[in-house]
C-alpha positions, 0 to 999 in steps of 0.5 A: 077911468084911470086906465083912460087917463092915463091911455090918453096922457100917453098918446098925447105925449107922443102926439106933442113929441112927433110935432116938436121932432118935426117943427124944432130945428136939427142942431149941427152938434152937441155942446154938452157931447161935444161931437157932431150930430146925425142929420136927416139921411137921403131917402134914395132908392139904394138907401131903400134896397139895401137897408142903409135907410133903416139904420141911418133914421135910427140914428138921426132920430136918437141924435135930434130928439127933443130934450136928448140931453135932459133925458140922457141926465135922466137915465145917468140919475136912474143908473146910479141913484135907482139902479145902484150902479158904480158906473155909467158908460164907463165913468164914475164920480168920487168926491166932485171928480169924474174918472174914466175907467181904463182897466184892465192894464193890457201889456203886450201894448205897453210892449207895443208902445216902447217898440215904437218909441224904440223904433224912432230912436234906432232909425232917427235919433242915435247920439241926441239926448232922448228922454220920456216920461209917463203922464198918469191918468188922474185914476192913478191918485183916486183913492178909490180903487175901483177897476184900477190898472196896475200903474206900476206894473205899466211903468215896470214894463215900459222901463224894462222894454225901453232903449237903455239910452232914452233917460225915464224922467219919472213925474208921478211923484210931482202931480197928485188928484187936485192937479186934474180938471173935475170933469176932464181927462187932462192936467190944469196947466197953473198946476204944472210947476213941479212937473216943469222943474223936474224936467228941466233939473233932467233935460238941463233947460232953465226955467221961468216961473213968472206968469200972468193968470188969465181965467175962463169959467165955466169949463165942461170937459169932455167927461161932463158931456159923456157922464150926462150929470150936472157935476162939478165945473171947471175953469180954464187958467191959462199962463202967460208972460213975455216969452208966451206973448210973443212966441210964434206957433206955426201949422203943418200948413205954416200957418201963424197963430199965438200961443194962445187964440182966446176966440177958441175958448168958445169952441166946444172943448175951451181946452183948445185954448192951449196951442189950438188943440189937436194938430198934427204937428206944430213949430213954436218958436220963442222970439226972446231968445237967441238960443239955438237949443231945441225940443222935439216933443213927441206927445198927446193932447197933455202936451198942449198945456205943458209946452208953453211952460218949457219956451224959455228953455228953447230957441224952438219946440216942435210937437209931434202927434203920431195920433195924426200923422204917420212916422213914415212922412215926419222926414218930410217936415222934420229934420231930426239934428242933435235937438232935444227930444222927449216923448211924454203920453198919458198912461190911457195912450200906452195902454191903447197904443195902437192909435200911435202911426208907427 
């Protein structure tokens, strides 16, 4: 009789699962994964013969399976509090934060990294005043050391390899672990303080700390969805004052937006918030000042929340992300004329720097 139970139980579980597959809706995307989701493939005869069919099913059934998300919970909760894991898909909790192992250190791309950075300033920017800067991940303050990069030796080697004339503005000293989202990757901008006023002592810009606070909770980062666990959740705060209100951001396309586009709060990454998120290149002007004084930035997503905070020092800050466009096309948009320039990466960029287009 047992042996029936349970045989029968089984089977009407699959029985109920095929029919909830088939009735329930395909979701576009995944909020709590924050990607695109696989949808039914064609069934054509070359999808057929050449097996593509196969594959493509496969990966639309695992994307659009009822309860995804919750199983993905259960699995993350089997690894760690069954199997005893440290790590699931690379990612790991201590003390409320969840923190991205990005180990080992690979030094010929860090070598790669300051090559590029080199490259840039030979060709384009001999004679302007060039500074950069490293931006640790927040493994860098965990006091777990657990598949920790040698952060130290990352920053050894970029100095030793860098032009001798791009000025190192070392801001490790001014963040430490509270400074970093819970469940993100990235720095919380109300926390940014130090970092702006190290750079500005540096690059001789001044300095505006008078902010309105703008809160939006809950915040999920992007480490949240990939960890499957319901850990800790942030809130985004966002800065504001006279000269972020009324400053003009432009788009490769021209394209005019604010600052600031609440309605992207609502995306599936709220971090877009700051300067709208991943872009290319951007021009943000500051209409509260006749100051000729300009910034190019070469950055990572880091920069969209630190940028707004440097406006009151620059008539204009351009960014520039070589993630998305290559260097070969700059000279199209850009003219590079005695500005300010700093390059400013997060230290998981410089140890895969390959993705940088130069």
């Amino acid at each position: 009789m047992k042996n029936k139970i349970l045989s029968i139980t089984f089977v009407l579980y699959i029985f109920i699962f095929f029919i909830l597959n088939i009735i329930i809706k395909d979701k576009d995307v995944s909020n709590i994964e924050r990607r695109k989701l696989n949808k039914l493939p064609e069934f054509t005869f070359d999808n057929v013969i050449n097996g593509n069919i196969s594959n493509d099913f496969e990966n639309y059934a695992l994307d659009q399976f009822v309860l995804r998300d919750n199983y993905r919970i259960l699995k993350s909760l089997f690894e760690f509090k069954v199997y005893g894991k440290l790590d699931s898909n690379n990612l790991y909790v201590k003390d409320g934060y969840i923190f991205k192992i990005e180990y080992p250190l690979r030094e010929d791309k860090v070598v790669n990294f300051t090559n590029k950075i080199n490259k840039l300033y030979l060709n384009d920017l001999k004679g302007m005043n060039v500074y950069y800067s490293i931006i640790p991940d927040k493994n860098y303050y965990s006091k777990d050391n657990y598949l920790k990069m040698d952060y130290n030796r990352l920053i050894n080697i970029a100095n030793n390899n860098i032009n001798k004339n791009i000025k190192y503005i070392d801001i490790t000293s001014d963040l430490e672990l509270e400074d970093y989202y819970y469940s993100d990757i990235h720095w919380k901008q109300e926390k940014l303080d130090n970092v702006v006023r190290k750079l500005s002592k540096n690059m001789n810009f001044k300095v505006n700390t008078n902010y309105t606070y703008n809160e939006y909770s809950p915040f999920y980062g992007s480490y949240y969805g990939q960890l499957g666990l319901n850990t800790k959740y942030d809130k985004i705060i966002y800065l504001n004052n006279k000269t972020i209100d009324n400053a003009k951001v432009k788009d490769i396309e021209n394209k005019i937006v604010k600052v600031y586009d609440k309605k992207l709060l609502k995306n599936k990454d709220s971090y877009d918030i700051y300067l709208g998120g991943p872009t290319p290149l951007i021009e943000v002007i500051n209409n509260n000042t006749k100051s000729n004084k300009e910034l190019i930035i070469f950055r990572d997503s880091f920069s969209s929340s630190l940028a707004p905070l440097l406006l009151d020092g620059y008539g204009k800050i351009t960014l520039i992300d070589l993630r998305y466009i290559d260097y070969n096309i700059l000279k199209d948009y850009i003219k590079f004329n005695n500005q300010d320039v700093l390059f400013i990466y997060n230290t998981n960029i410089i140890n895969n720097s390959d993705m940088l287009r130069v």
